[in-house]
N, CA, C and O atoms as a GROMACS GRO file, in nm:
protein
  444
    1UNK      N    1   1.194   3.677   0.558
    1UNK     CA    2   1.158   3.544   0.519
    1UNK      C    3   1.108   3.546   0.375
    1UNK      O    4   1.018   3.618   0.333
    2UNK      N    5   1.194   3.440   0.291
    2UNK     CA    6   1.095   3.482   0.132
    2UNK      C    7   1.034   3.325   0.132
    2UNK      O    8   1.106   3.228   0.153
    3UNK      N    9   0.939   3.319   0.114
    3UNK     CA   10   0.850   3.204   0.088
    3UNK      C   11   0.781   3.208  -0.067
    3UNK      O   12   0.710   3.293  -0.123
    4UNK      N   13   0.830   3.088  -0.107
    4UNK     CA   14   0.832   3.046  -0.262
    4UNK      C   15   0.653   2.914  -0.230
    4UNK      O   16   0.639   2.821  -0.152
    5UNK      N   17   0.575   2.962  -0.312
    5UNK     CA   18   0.499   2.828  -0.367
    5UNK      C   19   0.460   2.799  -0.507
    5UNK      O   20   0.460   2.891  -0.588
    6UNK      N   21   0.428   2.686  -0.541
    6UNK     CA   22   0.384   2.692  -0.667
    6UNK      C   23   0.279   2.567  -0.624
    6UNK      O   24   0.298   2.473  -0.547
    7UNK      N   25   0.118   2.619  -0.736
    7UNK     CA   26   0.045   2.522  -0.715
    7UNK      C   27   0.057   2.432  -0.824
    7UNK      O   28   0.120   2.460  -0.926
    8UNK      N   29  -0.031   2.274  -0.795
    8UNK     CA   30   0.023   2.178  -0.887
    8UNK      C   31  -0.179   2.099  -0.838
    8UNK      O   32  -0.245   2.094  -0.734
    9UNK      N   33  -0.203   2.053  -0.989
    9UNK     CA   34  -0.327   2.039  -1.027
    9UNK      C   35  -0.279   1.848  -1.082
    9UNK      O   36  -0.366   1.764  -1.108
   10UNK      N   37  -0.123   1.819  -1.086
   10UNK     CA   38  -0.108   1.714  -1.167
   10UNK      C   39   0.001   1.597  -1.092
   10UNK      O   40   0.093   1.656  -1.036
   11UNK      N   41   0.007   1.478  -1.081
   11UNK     CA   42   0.129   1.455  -1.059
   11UNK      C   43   0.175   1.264  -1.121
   11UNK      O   44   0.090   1.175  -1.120
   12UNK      N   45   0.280   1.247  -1.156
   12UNK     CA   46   0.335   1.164  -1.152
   12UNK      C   47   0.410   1.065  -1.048
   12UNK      O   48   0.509   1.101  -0.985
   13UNK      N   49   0.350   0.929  -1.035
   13UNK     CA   50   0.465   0.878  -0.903
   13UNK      C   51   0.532   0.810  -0.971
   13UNK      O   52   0.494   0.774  -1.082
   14UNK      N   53   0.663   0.771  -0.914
   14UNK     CA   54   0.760   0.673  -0.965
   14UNK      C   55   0.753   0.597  -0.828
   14UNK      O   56   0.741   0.657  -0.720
   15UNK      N   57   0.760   0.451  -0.841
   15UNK     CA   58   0.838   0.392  -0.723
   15UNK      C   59   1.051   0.316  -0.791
   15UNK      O   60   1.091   0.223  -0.860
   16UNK      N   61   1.095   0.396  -0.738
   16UNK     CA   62   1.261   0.412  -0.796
   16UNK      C   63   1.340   0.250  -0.749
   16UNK      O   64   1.310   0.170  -0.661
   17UNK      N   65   1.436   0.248  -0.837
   17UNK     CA   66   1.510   0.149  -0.802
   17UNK      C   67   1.665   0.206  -0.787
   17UNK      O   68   1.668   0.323  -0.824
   18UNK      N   69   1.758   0.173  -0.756
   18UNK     CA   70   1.895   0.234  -0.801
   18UNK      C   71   1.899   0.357  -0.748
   18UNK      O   72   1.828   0.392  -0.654
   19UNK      N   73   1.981   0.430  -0.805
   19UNK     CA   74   2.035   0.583  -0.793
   19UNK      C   75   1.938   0.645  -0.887
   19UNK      O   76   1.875   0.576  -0.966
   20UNK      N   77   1.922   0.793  -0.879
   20UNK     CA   78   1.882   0.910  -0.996
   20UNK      C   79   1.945   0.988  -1.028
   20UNK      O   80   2.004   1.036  -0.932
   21UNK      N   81   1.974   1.040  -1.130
   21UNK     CA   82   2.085   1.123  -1.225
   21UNK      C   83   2.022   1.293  -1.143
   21UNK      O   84   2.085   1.392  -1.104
   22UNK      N   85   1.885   1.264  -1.144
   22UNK     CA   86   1.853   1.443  -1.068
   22UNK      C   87   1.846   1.482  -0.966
   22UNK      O   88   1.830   1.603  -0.950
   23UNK      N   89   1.857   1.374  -0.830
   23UNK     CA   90   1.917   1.418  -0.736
   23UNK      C   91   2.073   1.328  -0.684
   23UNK      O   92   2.136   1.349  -0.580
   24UNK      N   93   2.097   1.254  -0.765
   24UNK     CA   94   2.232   1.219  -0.750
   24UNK      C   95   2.257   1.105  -0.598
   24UNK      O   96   2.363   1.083  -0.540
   25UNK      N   97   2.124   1.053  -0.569
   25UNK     CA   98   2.129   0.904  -0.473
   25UNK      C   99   1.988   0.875  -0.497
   25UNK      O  100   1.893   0.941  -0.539
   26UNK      N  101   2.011   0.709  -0.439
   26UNK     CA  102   1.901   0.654  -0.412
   26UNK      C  103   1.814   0.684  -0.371
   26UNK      O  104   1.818   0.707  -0.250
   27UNK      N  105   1.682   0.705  -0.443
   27UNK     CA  106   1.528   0.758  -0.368
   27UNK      C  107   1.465   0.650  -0.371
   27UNK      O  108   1.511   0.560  -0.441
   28UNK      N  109   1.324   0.625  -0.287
   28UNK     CA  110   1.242   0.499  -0.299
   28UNK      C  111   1.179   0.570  -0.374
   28UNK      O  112   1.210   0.529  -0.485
   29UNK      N  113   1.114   0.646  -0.385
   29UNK     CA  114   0.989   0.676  -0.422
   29UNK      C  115   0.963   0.834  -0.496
   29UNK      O  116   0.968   0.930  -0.419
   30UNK      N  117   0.939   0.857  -0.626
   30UNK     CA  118   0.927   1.049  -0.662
   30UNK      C  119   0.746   1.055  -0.691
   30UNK      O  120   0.656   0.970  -0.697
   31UNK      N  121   0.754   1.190  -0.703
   31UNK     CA  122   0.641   1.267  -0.730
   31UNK      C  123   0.657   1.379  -0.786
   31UNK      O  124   0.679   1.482  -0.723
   32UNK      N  125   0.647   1.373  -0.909
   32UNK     CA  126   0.670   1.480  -0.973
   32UNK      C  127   0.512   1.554  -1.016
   32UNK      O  128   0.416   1.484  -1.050
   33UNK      N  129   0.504   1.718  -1.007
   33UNK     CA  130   0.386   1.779  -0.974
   33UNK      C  131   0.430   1.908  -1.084
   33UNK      O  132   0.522   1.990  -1.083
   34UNK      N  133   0.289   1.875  -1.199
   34UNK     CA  134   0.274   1.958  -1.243
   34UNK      C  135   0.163   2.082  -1.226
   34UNK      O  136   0.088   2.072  -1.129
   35UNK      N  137   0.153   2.156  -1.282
   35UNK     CA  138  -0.007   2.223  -1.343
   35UNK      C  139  -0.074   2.205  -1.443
   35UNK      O  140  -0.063   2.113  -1.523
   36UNK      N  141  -0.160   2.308  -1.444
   36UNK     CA  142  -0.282   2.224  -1.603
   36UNK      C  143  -0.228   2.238  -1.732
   36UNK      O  144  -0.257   2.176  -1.835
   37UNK      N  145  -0.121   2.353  -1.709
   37UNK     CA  146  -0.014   2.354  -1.836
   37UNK      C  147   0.051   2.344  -1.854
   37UNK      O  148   0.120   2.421  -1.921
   38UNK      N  149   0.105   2.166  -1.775
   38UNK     CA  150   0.244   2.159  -1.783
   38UNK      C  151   0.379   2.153  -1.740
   38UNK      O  152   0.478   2.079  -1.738
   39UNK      N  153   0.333   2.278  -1.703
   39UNK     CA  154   0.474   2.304  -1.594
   39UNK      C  155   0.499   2.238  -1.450
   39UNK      O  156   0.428   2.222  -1.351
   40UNK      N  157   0.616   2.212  -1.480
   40UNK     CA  158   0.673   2.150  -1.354
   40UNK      C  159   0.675   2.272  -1.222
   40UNK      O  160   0.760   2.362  -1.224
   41UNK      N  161   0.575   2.264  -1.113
   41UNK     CA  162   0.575   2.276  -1.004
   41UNK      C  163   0.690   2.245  -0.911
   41UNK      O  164   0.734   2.329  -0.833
   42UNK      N  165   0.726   2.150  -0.918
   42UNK     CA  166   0.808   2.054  -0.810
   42UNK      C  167   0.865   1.918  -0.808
   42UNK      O  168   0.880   1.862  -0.916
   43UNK      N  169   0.900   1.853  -0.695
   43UNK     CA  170   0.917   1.681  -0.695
   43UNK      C  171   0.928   1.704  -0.566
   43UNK      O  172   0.975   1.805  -0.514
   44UNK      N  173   0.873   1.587  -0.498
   44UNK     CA  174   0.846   1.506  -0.352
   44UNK      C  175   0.934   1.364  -0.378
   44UNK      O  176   0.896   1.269  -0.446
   45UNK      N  177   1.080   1.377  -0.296
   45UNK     CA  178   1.146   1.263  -0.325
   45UNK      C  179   1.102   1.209  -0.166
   45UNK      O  180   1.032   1.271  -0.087
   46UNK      N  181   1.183   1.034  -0.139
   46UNK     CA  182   1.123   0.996  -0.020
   46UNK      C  183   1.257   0.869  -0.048
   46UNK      O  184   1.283   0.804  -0.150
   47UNK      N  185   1.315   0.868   0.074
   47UNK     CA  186   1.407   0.827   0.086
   47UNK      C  187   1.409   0.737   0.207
   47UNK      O  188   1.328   0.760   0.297
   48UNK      N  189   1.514   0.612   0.221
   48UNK     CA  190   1.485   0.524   0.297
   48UNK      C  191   1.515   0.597   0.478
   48UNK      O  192   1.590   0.696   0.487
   49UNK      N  193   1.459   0.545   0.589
   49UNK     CA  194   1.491   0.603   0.692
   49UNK      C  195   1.645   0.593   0.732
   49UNK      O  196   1.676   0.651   0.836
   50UNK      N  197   1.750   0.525   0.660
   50UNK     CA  198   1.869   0.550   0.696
   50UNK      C  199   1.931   0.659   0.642
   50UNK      O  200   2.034   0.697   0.698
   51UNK      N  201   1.885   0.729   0.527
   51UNK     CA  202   1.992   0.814   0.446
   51UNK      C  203   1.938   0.942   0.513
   51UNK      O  204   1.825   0.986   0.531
   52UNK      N  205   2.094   0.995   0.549
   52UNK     CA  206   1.979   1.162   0.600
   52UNK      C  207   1.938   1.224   0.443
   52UNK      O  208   1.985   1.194   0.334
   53UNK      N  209   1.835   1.322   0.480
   53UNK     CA  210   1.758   1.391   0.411
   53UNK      C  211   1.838   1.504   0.362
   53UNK      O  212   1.905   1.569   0.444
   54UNK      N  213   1.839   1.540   0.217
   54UNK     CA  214   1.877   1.658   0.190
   54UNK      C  215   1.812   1.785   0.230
   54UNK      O  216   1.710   1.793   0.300
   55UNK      N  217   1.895   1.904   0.168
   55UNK     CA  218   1.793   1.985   0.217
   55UNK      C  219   1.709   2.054   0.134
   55UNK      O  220   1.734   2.084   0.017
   56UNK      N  221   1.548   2.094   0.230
   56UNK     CA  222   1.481   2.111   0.024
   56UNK      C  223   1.498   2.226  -0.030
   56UNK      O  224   1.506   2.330   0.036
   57UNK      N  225   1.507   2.219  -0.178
   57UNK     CA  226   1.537   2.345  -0.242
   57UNK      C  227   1.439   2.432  -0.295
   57UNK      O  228   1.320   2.399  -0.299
   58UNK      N  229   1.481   2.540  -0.337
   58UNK     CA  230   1.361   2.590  -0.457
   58UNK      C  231   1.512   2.602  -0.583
   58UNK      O  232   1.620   2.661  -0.574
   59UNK      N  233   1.434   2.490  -0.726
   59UNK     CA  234   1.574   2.480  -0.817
   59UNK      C  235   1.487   2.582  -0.944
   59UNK      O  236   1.383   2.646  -0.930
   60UNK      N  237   1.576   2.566  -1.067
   60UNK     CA  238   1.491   2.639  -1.200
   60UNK      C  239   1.369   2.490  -1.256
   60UNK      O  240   1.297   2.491  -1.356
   61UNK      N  241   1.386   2.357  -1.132
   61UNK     CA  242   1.256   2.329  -1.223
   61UNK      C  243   1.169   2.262  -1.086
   61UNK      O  244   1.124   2.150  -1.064
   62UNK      N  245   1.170   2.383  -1.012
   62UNK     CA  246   1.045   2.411  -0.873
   62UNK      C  247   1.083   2.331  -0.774
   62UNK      O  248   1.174   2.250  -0.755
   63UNK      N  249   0.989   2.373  -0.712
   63UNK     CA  250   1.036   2.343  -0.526
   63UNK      C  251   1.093   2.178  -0.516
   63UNK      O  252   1.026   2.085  -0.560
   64UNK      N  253   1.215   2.162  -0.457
   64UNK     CA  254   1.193   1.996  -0.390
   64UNK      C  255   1.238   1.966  -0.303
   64UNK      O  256   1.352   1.980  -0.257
   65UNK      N  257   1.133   1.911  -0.264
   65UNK     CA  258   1.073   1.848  -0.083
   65UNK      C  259   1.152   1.696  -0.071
   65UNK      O  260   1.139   1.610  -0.158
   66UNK      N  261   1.219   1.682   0.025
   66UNK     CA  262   1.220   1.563   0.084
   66UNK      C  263   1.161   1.498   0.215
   66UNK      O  264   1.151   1.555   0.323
   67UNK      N  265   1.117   1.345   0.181
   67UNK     CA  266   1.068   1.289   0.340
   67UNK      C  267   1.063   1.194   0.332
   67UNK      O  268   1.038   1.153   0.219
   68UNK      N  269   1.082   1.091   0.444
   68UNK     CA  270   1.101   0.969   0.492
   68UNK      C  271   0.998   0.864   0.432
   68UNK      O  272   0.880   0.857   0.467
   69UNK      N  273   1.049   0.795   0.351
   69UNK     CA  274   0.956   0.670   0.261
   69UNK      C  275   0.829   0.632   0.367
   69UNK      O  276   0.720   0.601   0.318
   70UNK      N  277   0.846   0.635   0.531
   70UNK     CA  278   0.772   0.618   0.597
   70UNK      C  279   0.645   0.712   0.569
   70UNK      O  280   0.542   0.686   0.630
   71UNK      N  281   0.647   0.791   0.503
   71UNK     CA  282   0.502   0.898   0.470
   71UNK      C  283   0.510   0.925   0.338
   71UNK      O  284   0.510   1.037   0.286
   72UNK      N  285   0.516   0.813   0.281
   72UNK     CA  286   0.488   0.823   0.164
   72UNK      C  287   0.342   0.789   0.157
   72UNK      O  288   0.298   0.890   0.102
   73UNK      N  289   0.239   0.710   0.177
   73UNK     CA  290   0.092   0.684   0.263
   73UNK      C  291   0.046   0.831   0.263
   73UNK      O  292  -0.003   0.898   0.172
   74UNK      N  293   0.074   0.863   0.388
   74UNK     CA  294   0.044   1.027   0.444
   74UNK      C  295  -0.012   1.118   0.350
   74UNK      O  296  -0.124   1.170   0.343
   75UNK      N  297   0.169   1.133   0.220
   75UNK     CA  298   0.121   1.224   0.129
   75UNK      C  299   0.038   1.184   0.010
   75UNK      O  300  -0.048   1.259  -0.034
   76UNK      N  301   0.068   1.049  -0.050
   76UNK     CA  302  -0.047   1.012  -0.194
   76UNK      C  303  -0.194   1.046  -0.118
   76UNK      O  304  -0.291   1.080  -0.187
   77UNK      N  305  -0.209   1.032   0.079
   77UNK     CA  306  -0.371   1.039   0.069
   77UNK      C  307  -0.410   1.182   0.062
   77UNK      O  308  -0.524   1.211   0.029
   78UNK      N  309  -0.293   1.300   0.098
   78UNK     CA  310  -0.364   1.407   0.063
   78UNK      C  311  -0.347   1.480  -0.097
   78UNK      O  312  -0.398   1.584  -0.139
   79UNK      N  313  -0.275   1.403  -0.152
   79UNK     CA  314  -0.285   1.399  -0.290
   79UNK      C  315  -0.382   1.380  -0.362
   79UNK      O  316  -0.396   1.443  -0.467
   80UNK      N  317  -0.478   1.279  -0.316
   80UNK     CA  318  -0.591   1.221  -0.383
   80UNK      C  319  -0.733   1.252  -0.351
   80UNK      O  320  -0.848   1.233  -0.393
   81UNK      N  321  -0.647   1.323  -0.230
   81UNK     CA  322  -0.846   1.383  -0.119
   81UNK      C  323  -0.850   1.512  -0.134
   81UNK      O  324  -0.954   1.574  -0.106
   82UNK      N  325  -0.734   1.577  -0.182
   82UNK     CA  326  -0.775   1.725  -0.142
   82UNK      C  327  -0.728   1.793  -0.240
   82UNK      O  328  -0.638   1.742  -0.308
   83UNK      N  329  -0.775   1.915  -0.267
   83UNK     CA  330  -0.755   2.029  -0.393
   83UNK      C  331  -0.807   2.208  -0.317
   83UNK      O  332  -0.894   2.235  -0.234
   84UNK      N  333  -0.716   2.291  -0.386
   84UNK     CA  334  -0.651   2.265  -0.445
   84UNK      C  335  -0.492   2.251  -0.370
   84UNK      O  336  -0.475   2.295  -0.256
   85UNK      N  337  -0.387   2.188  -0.443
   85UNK     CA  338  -0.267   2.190  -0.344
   85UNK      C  339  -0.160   2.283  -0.420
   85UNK      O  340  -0.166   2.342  -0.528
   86UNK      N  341  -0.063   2.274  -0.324
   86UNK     CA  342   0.091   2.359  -0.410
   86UNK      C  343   0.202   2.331  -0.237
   86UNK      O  344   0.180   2.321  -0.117
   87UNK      N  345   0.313   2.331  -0.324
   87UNK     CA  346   0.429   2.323  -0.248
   87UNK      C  347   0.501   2.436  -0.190
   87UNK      O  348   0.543   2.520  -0.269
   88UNK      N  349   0.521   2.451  -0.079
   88UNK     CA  350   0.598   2.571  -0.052
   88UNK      C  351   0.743   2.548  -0.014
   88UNK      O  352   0.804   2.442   0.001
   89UNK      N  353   0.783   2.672  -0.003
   89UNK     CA  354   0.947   2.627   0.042
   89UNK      C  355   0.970   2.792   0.117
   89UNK      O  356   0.928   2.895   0.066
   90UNK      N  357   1.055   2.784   0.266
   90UNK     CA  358   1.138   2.897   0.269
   90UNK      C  359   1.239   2.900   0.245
   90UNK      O  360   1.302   2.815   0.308
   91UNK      N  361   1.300   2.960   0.177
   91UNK     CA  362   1.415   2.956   0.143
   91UNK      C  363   1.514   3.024   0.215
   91UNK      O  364   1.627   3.041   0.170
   92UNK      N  365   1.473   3.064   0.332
   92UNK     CA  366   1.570   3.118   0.420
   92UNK      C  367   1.618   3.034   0.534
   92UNK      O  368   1.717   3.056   0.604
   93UNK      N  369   1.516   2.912   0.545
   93UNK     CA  370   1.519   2.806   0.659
   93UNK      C  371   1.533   2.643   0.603
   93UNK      O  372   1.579   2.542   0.657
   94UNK      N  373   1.472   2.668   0.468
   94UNK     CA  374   1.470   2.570   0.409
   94UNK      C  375   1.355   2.395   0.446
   94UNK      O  376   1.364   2.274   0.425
   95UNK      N  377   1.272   2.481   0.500
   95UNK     CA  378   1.132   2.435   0.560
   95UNK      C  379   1.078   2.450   0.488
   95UNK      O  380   1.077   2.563   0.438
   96UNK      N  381   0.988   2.332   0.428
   96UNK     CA  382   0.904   2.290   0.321
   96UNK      C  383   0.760   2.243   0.357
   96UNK      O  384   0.718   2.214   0.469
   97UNK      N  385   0.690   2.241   0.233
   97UNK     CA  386   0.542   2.166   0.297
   97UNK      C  387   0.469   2.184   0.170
   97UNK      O  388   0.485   2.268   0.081
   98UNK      N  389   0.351   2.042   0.184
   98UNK     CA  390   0.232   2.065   0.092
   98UNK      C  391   0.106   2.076   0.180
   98UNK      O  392   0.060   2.041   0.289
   99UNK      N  393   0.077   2.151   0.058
   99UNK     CA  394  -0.051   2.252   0.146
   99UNK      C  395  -0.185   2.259   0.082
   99UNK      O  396  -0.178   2.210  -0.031
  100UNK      N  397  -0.296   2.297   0.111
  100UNK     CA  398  -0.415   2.293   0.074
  100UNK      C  399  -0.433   2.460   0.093
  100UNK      O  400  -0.379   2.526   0.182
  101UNK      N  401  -0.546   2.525  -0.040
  101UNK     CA  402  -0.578   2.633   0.038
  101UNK      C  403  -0.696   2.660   0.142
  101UNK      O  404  -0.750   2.550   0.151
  102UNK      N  405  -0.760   2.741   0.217
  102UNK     CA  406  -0.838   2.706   0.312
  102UNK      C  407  -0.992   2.684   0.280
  102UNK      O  408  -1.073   2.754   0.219
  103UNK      N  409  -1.004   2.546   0.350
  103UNK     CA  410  -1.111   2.475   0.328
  103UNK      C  411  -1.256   2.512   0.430
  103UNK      O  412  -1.228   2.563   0.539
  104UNK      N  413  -1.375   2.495   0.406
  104UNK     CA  414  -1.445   2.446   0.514
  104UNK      C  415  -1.447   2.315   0.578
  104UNK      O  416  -1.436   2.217   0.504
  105UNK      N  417  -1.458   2.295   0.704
  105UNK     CA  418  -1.465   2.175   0.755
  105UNK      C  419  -1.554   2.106   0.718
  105UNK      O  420  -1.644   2.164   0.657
  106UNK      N  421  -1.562   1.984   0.734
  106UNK     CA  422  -1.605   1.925   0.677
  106UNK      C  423  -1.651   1.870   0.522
  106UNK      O  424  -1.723   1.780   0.479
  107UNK      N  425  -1.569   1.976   0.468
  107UNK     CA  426  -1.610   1.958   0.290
  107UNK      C  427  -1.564   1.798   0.247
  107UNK      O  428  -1.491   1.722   0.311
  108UNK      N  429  -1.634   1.775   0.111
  108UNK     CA  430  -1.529   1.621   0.065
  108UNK      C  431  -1.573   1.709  -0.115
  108UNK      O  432  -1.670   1.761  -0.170
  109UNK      N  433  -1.378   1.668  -0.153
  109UNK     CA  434  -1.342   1.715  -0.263
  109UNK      C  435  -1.443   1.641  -0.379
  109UNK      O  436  -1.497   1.531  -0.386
  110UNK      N  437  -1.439   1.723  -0.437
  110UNK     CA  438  -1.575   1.664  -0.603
  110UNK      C  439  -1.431   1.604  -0.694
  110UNK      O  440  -1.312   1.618  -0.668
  111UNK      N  441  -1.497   1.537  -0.805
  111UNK     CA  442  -1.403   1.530  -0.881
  111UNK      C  443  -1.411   1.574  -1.002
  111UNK      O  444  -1.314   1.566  -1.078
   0.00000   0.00000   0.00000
């Protein structure tokens, strides 16, 4: 199993209209995730519940995750509550996820 992550301290949302030239169909919604220097981590695309889902990759400009516009909610709240995060990917299964590293219970993130 090789498991790829990269952490991301930063991110950009788009809410999309139309098609995108970088994944080549209609997305509702991106998230593009950097770090503190920059670098592109990843993208979290989110697509309407009719289109099936691609599958996610690890590309030369970081992991990308797809999921159902329906959790788009889901992920901006652990975007905004929790640190630190990063994206993983296997690349042997092609099973993805954002992740936190391990917390105590009950903590609430500082800012």
């Amino acid at each position: 199993m090789t498991q790829e992550s990269r952490g991301f301290t930063r991110y950009v949302v788009y809410y999309v209209t139309g098609g995108s030239a970088a994944v080549g169909m209609p997305q509702d919604a991106e998230i593009d995730c950097f770090d503190d220097a920059g670098s592109r981590a990843g993208a979290i695309y989110f697509l309407a519940g009719s289109i099936r889902l691609p599958k996610n990759q690890l590309t030369v400009n970081g992991i990308y995750l797809y999921f159902r516009l329906s959790r788009f909610a889901d992920i901006m709240t652990i975007l905004k509550d929790e640190k630190p995060l990063y994206l993983s990917l296997n690349t042997d299964t092609n099973v993805g996820y954002i992740g936190t590293s391990s917390e105590p219970v009950g903590e609430q993130e500082s800012s």
